[in-house]
C-alpha positions in Angstrom: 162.2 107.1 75.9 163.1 104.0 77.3 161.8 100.6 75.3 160.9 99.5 78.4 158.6 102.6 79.3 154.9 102.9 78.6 154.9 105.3 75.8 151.6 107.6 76.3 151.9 109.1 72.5 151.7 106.4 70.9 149.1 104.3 73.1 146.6 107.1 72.9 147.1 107.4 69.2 146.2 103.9 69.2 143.4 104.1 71.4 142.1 106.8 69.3 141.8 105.0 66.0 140.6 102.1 68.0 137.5 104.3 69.5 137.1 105.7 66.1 136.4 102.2 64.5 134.6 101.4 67.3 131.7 103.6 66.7 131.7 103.0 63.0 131.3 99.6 64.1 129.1 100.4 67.0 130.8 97.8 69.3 133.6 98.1 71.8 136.0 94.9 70.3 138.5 97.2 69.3 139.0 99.3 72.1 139.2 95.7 73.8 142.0 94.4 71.2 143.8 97.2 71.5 143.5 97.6 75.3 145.3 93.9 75.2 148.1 94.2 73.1 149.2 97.6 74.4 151.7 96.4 76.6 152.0 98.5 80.1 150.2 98.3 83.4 146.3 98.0 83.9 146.2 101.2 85.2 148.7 103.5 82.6 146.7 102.0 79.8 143.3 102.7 81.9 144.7 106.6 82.2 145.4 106.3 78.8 142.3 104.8 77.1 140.0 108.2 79.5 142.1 110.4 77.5 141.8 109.3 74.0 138.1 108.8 74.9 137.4 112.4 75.7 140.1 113.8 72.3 137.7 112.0 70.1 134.9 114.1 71.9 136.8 117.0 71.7 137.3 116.7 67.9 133.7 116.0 67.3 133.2 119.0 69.2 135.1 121.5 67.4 134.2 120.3 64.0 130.6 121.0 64.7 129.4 118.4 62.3 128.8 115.4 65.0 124.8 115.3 66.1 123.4 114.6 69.5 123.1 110.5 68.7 126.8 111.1 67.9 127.7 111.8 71.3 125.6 109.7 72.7 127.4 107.0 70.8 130.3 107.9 72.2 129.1 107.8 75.7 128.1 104.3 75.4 131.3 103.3 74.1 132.4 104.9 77.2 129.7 102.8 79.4 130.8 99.5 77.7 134.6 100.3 78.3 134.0 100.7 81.9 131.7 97.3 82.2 135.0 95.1 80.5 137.3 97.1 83.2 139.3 98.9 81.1 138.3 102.2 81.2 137.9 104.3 84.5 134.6 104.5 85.8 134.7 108.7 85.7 135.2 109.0 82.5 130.8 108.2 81.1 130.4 111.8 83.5 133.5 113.6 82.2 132.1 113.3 78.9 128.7 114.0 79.8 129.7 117.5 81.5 131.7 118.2 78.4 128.7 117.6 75.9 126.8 119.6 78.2 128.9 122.4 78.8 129.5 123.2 75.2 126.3 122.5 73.4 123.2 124.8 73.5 120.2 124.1 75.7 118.0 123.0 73.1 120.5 120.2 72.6 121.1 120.0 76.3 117.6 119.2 76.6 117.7 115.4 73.8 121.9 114.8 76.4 119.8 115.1 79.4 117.2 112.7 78.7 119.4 109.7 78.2 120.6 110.8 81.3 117.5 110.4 82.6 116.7 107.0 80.9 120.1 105.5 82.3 119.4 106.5 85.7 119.1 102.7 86.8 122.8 102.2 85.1 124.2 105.4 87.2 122.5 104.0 90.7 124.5 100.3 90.1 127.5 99.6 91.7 129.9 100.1 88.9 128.7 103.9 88.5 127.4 105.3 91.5 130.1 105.9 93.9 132.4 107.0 91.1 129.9 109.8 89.4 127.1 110.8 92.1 129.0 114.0 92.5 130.1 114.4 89.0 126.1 114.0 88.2 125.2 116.6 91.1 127.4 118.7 89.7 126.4 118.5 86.4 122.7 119.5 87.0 123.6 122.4 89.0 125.7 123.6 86.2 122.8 123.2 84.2 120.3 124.8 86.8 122.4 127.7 86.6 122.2 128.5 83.0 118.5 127.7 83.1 115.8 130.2 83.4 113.5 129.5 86.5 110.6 131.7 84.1 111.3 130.0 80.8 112.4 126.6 81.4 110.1 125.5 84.2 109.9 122.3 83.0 113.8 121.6 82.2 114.1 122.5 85.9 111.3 120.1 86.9 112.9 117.1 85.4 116.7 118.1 86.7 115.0 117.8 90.2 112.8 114.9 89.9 116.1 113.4 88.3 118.4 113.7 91.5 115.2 112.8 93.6 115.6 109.3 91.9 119.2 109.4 91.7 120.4 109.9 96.0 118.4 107.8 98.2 116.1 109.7 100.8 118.4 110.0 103.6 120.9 112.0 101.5 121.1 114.8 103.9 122.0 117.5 101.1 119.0 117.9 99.6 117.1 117.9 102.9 117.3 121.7 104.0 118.1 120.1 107.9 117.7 123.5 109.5 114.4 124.8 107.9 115.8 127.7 106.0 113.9 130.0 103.6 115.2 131.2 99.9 115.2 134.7 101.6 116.7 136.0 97.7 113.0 135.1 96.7 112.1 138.4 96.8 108.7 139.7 94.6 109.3 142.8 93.3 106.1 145.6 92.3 105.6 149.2 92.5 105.9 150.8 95.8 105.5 154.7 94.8 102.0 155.4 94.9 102.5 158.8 92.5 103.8 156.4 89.7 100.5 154.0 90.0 98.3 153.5 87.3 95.6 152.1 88.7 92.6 154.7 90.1 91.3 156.7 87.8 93.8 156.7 84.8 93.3 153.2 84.8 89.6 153.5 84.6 90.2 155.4 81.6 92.7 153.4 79.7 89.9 150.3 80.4 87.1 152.5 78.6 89.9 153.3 75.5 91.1 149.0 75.1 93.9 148.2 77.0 96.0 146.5 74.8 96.1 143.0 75.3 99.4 141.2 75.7 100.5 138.0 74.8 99.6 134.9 77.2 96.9 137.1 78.7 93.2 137.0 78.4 91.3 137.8 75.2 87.6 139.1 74.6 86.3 135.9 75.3 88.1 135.6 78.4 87.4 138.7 80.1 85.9 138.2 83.6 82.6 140.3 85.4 83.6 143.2 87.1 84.8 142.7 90.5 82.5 145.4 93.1 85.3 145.5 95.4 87.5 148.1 93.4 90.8 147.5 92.5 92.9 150.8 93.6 96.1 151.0 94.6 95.9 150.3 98.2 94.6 146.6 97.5 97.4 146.2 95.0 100.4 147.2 97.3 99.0 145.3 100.3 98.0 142.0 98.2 101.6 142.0 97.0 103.3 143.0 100.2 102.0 139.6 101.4 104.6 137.5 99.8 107.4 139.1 101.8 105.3 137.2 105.1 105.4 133.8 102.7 109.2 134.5 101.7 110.2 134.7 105.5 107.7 133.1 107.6 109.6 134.2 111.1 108.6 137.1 110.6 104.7 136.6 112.2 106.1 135.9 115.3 106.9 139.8 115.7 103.9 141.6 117.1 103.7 144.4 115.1 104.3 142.2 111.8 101.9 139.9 112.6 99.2 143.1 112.7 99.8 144.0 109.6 99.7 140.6 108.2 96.6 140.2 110.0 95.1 142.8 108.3 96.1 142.7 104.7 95.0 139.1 104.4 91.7 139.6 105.6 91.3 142.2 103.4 92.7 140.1 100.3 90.5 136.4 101.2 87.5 139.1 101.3 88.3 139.8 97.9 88.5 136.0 97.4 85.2 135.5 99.2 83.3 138.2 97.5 83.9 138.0 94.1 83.8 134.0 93.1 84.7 132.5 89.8 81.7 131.4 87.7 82.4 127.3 86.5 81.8 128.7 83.2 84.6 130.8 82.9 87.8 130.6 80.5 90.4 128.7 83.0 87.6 125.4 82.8 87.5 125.5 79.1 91.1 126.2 78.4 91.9 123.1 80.5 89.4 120.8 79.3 91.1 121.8 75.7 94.6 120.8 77.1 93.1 117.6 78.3 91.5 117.0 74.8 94.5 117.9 73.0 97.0 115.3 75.4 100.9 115.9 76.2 100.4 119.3 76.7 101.8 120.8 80.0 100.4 123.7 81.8 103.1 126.5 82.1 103.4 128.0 85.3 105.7 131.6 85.4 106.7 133.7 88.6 104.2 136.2 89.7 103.6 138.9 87.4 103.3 142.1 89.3 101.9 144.7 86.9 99.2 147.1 87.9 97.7 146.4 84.4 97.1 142.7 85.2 95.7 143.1 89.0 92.2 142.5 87.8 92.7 139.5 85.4 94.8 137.6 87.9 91.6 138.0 90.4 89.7 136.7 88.4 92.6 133.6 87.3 91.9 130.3 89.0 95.7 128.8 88.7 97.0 132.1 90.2 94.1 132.6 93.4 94.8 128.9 94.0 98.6 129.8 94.1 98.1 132.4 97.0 95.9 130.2 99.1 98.0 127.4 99.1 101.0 129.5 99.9 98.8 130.7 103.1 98.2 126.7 104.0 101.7 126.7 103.6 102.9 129.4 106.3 100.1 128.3 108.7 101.4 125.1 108.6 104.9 126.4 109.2 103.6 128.5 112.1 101.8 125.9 113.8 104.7 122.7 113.3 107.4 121.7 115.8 110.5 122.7 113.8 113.9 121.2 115.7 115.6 124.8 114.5 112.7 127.5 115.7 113.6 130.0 118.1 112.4 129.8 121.7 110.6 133.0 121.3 108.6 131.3 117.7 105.6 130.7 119.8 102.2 131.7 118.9 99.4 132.7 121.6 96.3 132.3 121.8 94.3 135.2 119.6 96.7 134.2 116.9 95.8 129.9 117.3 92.4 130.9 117.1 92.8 133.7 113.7 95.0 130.8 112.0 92.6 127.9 112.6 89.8 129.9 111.9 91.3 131.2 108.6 92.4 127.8 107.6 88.7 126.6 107.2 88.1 129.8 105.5 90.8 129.2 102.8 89.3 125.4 102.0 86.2 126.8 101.5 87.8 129.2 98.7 89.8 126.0 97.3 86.2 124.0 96.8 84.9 127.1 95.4 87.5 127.4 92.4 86.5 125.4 89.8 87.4 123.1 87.8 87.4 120.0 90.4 87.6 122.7 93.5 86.7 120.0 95.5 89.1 117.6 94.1 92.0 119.6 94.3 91.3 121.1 98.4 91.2 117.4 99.4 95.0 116.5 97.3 96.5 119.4 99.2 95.2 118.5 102.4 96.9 115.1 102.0 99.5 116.8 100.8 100.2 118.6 103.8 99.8 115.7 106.1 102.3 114.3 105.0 104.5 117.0 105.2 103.8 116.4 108.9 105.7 113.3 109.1 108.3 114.5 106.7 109.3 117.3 109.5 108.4 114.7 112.4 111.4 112.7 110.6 113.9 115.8 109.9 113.5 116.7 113.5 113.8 113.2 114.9 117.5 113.4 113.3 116.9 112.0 109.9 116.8 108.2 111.3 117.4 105.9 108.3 114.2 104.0 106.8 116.2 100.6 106.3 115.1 99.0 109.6 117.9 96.2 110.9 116.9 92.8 110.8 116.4 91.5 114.9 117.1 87.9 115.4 113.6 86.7 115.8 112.9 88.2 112.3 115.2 86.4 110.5 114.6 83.2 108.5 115.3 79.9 110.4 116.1 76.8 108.7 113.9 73.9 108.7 114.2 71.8 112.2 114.6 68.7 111.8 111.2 66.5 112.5 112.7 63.3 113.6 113.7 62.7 117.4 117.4 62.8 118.3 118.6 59.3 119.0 119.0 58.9 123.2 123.2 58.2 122.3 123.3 61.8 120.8 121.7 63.5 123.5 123.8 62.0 126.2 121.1 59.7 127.5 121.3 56.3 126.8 124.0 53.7 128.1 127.2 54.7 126.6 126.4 59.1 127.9 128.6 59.9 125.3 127.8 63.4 122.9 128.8 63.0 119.9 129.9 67.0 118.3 130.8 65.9 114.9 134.4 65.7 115.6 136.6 63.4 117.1 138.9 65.5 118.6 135.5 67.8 120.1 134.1 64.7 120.8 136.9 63.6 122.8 137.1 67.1 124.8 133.7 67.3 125.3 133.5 63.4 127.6 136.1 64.6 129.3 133.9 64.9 132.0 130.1 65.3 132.4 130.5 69.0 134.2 132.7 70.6 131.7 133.1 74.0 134.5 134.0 72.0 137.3 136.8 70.0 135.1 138.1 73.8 134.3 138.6 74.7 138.1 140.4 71.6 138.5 143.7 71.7 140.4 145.8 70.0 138.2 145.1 72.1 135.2 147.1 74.9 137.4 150.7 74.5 136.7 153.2 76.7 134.8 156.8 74.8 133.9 159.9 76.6 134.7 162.3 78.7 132.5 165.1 75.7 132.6 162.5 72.9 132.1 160.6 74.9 128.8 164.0 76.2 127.1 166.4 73.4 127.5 165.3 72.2 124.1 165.9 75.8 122.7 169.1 76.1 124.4 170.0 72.9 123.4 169.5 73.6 120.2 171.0 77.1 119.9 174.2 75.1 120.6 176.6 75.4 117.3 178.0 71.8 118.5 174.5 70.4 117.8 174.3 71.2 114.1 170.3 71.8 113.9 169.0 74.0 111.2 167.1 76.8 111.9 163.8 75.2 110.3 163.8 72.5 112.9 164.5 74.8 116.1 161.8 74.7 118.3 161.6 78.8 118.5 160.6 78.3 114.7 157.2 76.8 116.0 154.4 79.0 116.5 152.7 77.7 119.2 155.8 77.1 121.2 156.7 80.7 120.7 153.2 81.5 121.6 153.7 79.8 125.3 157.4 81.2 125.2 156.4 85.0 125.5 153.7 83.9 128.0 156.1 82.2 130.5 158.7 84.9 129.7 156.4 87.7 130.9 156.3 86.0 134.3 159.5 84.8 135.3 162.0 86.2 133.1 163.1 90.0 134.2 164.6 90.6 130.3 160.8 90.0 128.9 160.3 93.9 130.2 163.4 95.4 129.6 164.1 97.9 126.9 166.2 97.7 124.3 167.2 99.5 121.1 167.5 96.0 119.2 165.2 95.5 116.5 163.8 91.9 115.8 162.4 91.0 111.9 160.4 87.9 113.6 159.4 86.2 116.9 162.1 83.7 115.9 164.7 86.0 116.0 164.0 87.6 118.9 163.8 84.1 121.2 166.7 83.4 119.7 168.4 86.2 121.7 166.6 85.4 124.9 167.6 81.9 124.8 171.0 83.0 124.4 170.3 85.2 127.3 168.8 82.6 129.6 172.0 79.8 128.2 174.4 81.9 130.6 171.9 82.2 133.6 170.5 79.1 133.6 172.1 75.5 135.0 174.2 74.1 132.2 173.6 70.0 133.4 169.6 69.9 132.1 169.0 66.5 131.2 167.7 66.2 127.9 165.0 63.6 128.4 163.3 65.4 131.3 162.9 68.4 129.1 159.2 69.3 128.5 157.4 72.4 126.3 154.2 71.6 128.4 152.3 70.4 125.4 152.7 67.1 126.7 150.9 68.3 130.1 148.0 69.6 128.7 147.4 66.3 126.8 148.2 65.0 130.1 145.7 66.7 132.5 143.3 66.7 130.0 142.6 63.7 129.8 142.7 62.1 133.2 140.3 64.4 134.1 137.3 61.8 135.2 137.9 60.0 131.6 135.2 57.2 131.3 136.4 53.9 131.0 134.3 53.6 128.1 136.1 55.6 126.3 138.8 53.4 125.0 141.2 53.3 121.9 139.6 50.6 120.5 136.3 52.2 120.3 137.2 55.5 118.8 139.1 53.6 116.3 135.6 51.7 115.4 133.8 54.7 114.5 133.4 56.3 111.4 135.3 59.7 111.5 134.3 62.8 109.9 136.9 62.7 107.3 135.9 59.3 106.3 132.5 60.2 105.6 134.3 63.2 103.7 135.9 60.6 101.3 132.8 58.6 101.1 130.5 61.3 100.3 133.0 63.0 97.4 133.7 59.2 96.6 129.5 58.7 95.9 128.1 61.6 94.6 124.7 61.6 93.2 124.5 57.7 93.5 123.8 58.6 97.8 120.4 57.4 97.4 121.3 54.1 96.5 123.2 53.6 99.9 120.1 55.1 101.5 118.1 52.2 100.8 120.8 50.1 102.4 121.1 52.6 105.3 117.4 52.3 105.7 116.8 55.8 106.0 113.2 56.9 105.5 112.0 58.9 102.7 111.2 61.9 104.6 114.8 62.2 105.7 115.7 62.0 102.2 113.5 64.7 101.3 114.9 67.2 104.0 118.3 66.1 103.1 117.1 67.5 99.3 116.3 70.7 100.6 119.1 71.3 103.3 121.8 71.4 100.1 121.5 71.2 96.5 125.1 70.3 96.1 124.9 66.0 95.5 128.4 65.8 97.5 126.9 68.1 100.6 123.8 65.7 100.4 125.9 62.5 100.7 127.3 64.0 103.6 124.2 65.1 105.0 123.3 61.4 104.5 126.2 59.8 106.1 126.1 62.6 109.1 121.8 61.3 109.5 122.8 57.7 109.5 125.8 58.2 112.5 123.2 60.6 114.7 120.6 57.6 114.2 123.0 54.5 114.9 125.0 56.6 117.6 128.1 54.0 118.8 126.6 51.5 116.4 127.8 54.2 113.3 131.0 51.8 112.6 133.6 51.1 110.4 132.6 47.5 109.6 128.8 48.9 109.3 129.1 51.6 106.7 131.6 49.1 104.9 128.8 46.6 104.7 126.2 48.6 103.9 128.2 50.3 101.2 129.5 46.5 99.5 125.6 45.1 99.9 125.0 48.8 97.7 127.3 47.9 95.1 130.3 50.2 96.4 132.9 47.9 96.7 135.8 49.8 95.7 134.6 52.3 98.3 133.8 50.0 100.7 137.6 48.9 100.0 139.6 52.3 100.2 137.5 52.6 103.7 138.5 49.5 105.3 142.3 50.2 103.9 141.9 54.0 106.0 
């Protein structure tokens, strides 16, 4: 290899001893040293420094004898890297997803909450754009080798995590067309021949069914229900959740029939055999409170025969099915953008479903504990799903509302009266703009439109007249160097291609010629127009029309007041430039001289906090105040009776 090469071998081998010492040392100097006197480019060493990063994970990896904190060292060596810029923002997530994908999910769990407690360094602008997909991924990945039954919660906080993690309006987590998880599907016993319940099971409850773990003991064991629990009721109480897996289905006549009449038959179950306050669910919850930082554990639905008659009788699992029916009547009776035409209830079915809805509240209040509690948080609850699909079928609008102009913050006006000179209304009628040269354009005259449709500003100078200076030039005789050739100008090339595209027929013809500059190519067109056009130009009667519009302008109804010697009187704006760099934070001493007023002085304090841009602000207050009377002479006394006589000096010297 090449001295002059970047040589990736050894770079990495130093950037892997470097990263090694760095987490003895627990702070990112070395990679930093090294990352400096590697020689190469930012970005080879960058490259270089993601791979050594993720070796060093890899050998802690296989040797099996690095803990959790070890890796998480690592990853905020990683972090640090990226915050001094030498390190590529990707890599903190590379090394994440390889932590995660090759430790266990017990471990998983201890990686996964410093995720979670850096989610405010992932949503800054350093991270975010760089890993949000690298972090989606990475919980999906972990999603997938979860188990929905046994790690509820790990789920939970993977979800909550990306809820925090994209803004609201990210439209991928938003389910835009309303679809349902239609592989949701509840699977229990269908062949009525293979049923235990009926008779046997009356029998197998006299002999002690055998209790199973996580279900109800002795103490728990509910009254008898009088409705009784046979087969039928058990195949159409479960056949329900295929109408709450696919909700479209209701809309088909005979569907909705049979829905119709296996949930009557299940909330009369509901309504006939209520839970008694006293019962196990109150007092096993009242121990989890008591006990603190316990979670309730909530499994998919269970769908054994054996346990029809304890989940009756379960408060957690009968408030699961009624909210799962406020659920699909709330489906059925929303304005979804993505229904079918034919989705579109009548009347008898309005009616059932309003009717019903009171009748499942009622249940809610019933179930203890706090029945009335928990009815009123899911009715709020559901509201506000209302304007959630109100939103998704207005087209997602964003929620960050664009600041209109009368809502923005307007600076302070200022109190004092504009002087009648300023304005344009007192003997001189002269506006001052804060410029000479727009102070000059602006007297011009008094109706600015009328002095634009004036004749005289209509003329356009001829080819010979505007190029004999070019052609002139373009002459080898004449010796001028290129850098003083009037095609070399800008603005005369500018008025060249405009006057070209009117009179001259070569402006518009086509040619396989290629031109590096505008230079280059009027250099070919005045060599083009030197054989066309009369050879005896005089030199002194050649004009560029520059001269014109200095001309026109201003003649045009140019008040005799405003004369050369006046202009020169006033203060310009770069003079009070120099004077206000020149005073600095001494301005309020020429105040007093100025005999501004303090509440000028105050405003000029809270326009800038920059003592060079207050001076200014001073000098500009003083000239809108004196008006024609803002002189030369004046400034330069006020400035010597101040104690600014250098200034006061260099001013009168300008």
């Amino acid at each position: 290899m090449s001295p002059s090469l970047f040589n990736f071998v050894d770079a990495k081998d130093k950037f892997t001893a470097s990263a090694r010492n760095a987490l003895c040392g627990k702070t990112s100097k070395p990679l930093i040293n090294a990352f400096n006197q590697i020689p190469g480019n930012e970005t080879e060493k960058k490259t270089t420094l993601d791979q050594a990063l993720r070796g060093v994970l890899g050998d802690q990896i296989v040797e099996q004898k690095a803990s959790c904190d070890d890796y998480l060292s690592l990853i905020y060596l990683s972090i640090d890297a990226v915050t001094e810029g030498i390190c590529s923002a990707t890599t903190p997530f590379l090394l994440l997803g390889d932590v995660l994908d090759c430790l266990p999910l017990d471990q998983c769990d201890r990686i996964f909450s410093f995720v979670e407690e850096n989610v405010s360094t992932w949503k800054s602008n350093s991270f975010y754009t760089a890993g949000k997909n690298y972090l989606l991924r990475m919980c999906n990945d972990l999603l997938r080798r979860l188990s929905k039954s046994q790690n509820t919660v790990f789920c939970g906080r993977i979800q909550l995590f990306l809820a925090r993690l994209f803004p609201l309006s990210e439209k991928s987590g938003l389910n835009l067309q309303s679809q349902f998880n239609l592989d949701n599907i509840t699977v229990f016993n269908k062949n009525e021949q293979e049923s235990t319940l009926g008779q046997k099971h009356i029998e197998e409850k006299e002999d002690g069914m055998e209790v199973e773990e996580g279900e109800m003991g002795e103490e728990d064991t509910p009254a008898p229900c009088s409705i009784p629990i046979d087969y039928n009721l058990y195949r159409k109480f479960w056949t329900l959740q295929d109408y709450f897996r696919n909700p479209v289905q209701c809309y088909d006549k005979f569907s909705w029939m049979t829905f119709l009449k296996y949930s009557d038959e299940t909330l009369a179950v509901f309504k006939s055999y209520k839970l008694d306050d006293m019962q196990a669910s109150k007092r096993k919850l009242e121990e989890l409170r008591t006990s603190g930082g316990e979670h309730v554990y909530f499994a998919k639905f269970l769908t054994s025969e054996k346990l029809m008659d304890l989940q009756l009788s379960d408060s957690n699992f009968r408030r699961h099915i009624l909210l799962q029916y406020l659920i699909l009547f709330q489906y059925l009776k929303g304005q979804v953008k993505f229904k079918s035409s034919s989705c579109v209830l009548n009347d008898d079915q309005t009616t059932w479903i309003e009717e019903t809805t009171k009748l499942v509240y009622q249940l809610l209040r019933e179930i203890p504990p706090d029945g009335d509690k928990f009815a009123t948080m899911v009715e709020h609850i559901l509201n506000t799903e209302e304007n959630w699909n109100a939103w998704k079928n207005e087209g997602c609008p964003s929620f960050v509302k664009e600041r209109t102009i009368d809502d923005k913050p307007k600076r302070p006006t200022r109190k004092r009266q504009a002087p009648e000179d300023f304005l344009g209304k007192g003997p001189d009628r002269k506006i001052f703009m804060g410029n000479d040269e727009l102070t000059r354009l602006w007297n011009l005259n008094q109706d600015n439109m009328e002095a634009c449709k004036s004749d005289s500003r209509e003329f356009m100078p001829s080819l010979d007249e505007f190029f004999a200076e070019a052609i002139e030039q373009a002459d080898p005789a004449n010796m001028v160097e290129d850098e003083y050739k009037a095609v070399r100008n800008s603005n005369y090339g500018w008025r060249a291609l405009r006057l070209l595209s009117r009179r001259s027929p070569h402006f518009f013809q086509p040619t396989n010629q290629k031109f590096k500059s505008l230079a280059d190519y009027l250099d070919s067109m005045v060599s083009k127009l030197a054989k066309e056009l009369p050879k005896d130009i005089p030199s002194e009667e050649i004009k560029t029309g520059e001269e014109d519009d200095d001309d026109n302008g201003d003649n045009l109804l140019k008040e005799s007041n405003d004369s050369p010697s006046m202009q020169s009187k006033l203060v310009t704006n770069q003079q009070m430039d120099d004077v206000a760099v020149k005073l600095g934070a001494q301005w309020k001493t020429l105040a007093e001289q100025l005999e501004m007023k303090a509440a000028d002085l105050r405003e000029i304090e809270t326009d800038s906090e920059e003592v060079d841009m207050q001076a200014k602000l001073l000098l500009v207050a003083w000239q809108d105040r004196e008006g024609a009377q803002a002189t030369v002479e004046n400034l330069v006394t006020a400035l010597n009776a101040a104690g600014f006589s250098q200034i006061a000096d260099s001013l009168s010297e300008a």
